[in-house]
C-alpha atoms as one frame of an Amber mdcrd trajectory, in Angstrom:
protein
  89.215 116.905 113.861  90.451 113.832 111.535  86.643 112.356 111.000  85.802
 110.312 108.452  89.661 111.388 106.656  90.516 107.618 106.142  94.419 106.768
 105.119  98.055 108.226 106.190  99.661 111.258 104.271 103.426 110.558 105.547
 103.880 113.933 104.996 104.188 113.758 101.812 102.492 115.646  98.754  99.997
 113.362  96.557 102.214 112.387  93.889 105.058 111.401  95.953 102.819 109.482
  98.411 101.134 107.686  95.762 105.160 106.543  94.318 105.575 105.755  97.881
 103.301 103.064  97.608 103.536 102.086  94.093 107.329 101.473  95.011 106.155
  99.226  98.190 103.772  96.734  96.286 106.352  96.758  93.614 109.035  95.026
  95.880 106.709  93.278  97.969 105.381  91.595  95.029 109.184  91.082  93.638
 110.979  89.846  96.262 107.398  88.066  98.325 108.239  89.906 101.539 109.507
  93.749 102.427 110.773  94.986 105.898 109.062  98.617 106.750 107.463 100.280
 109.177 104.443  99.634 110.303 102.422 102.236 108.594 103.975 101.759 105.732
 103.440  98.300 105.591  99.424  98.621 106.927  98.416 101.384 104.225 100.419
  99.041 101.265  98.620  96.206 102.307  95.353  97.040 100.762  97.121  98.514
  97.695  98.612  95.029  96.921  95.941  93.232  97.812  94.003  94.645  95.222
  96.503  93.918  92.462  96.794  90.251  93.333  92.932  90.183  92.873  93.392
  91.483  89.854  95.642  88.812  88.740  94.325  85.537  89.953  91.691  84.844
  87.427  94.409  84.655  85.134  95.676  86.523  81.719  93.192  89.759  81.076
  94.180  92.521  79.094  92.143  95.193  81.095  93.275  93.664  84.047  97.189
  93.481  82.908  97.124  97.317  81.743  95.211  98.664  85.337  98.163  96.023
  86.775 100.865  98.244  84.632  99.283 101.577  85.554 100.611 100.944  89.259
 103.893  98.676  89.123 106.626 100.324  88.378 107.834  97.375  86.610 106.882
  95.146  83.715 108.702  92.226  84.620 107.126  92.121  87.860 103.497  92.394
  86.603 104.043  89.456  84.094 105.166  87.896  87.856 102.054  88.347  89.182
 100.078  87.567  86.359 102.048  83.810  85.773 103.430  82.888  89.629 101.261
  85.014  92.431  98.027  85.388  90.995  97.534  81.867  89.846  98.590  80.962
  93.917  96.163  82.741  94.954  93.335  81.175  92.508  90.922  79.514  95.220
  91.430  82.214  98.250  88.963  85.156  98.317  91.298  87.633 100.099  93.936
  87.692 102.818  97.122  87.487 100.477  99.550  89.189 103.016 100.505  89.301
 106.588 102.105  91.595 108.633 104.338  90.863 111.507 105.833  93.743 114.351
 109.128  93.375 114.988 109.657  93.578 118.346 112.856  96.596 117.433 112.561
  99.950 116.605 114.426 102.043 113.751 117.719 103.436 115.138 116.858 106.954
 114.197 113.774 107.843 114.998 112.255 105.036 117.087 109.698 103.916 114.518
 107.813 100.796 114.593 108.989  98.170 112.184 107.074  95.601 110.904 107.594
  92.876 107.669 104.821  92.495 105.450 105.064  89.072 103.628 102.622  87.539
 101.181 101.224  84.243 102.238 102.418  81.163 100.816 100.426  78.224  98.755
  98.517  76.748 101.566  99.132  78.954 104.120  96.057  79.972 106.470  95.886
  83.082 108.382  94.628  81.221 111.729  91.955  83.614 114.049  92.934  83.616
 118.041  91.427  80.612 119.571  88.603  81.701 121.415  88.255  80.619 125.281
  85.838  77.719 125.874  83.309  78.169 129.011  82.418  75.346 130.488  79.535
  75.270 131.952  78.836  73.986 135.967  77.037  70.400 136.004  74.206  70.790
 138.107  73.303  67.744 140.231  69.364  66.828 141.098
């Protein structure tokens, strides 16, 4: 039984699943959206998620080495640390979406999905909830 064992190993060893995702938030965060599938793109989302957080109080030095320690890129963390964090300066979470594609990858049939980052004012909306009305009663 899989209790409690949060997170998806891909079948992949440690290392290579943690470059896996290192990879991901490094192109998500370079080119602002990344067409995966959907696992992919729901176990990265939390991974980038936490760098932007990182970044949008601005310049840190702690904060820009931890951001180095998982990009695979330098010019890509000073991106984050001078366009996406600063974008992201009044929002308390919720920096990405993802959206399933309604196809399939050719080769093995595996749900796709594009994970995007929001942009400036964008506003993940919640479903509408269904008003009741409730019967007038007549006395």
């Amino acid at each position: 039984m899989r209790h409690l064992k949060a997170g998806r190993k891909f079948k992949r060893s440690p290392s290579h699943r943690q470059m896996l995702l290192r990879n991901l938030a490094t192109a998500l965060l370079e080119h602002g959206k990344i067409q995966t599938t959907l696992a992919k793109a729901k176990e990265v989302q939390p991974y980038a998620e936490k760098l932007i957080t990182l970044a949008k109080d601005g310049w840190d030095l702690d904060h820009f080495r931890r951001t180095l320690a998982v990009l695979t890129s330098k010019k890509v963390a000073y991106k984050l640390f001078h366009e996406i964090g600063p974008q992201f300066k009044g929002r308390t979470g919720g920096y990405t979406r993802i959206y399933k594609l309604a196809k399939v990858r050719q080769g093995d049939a595996a749900p796709m999905a594009v994970i995007s980052l929001l942009g400036k004012d964008e506003a993940i909306k919640a479903p509408a909830k269904p008003t009741v009305v409730a019967p007038a009663t007549t006395s």
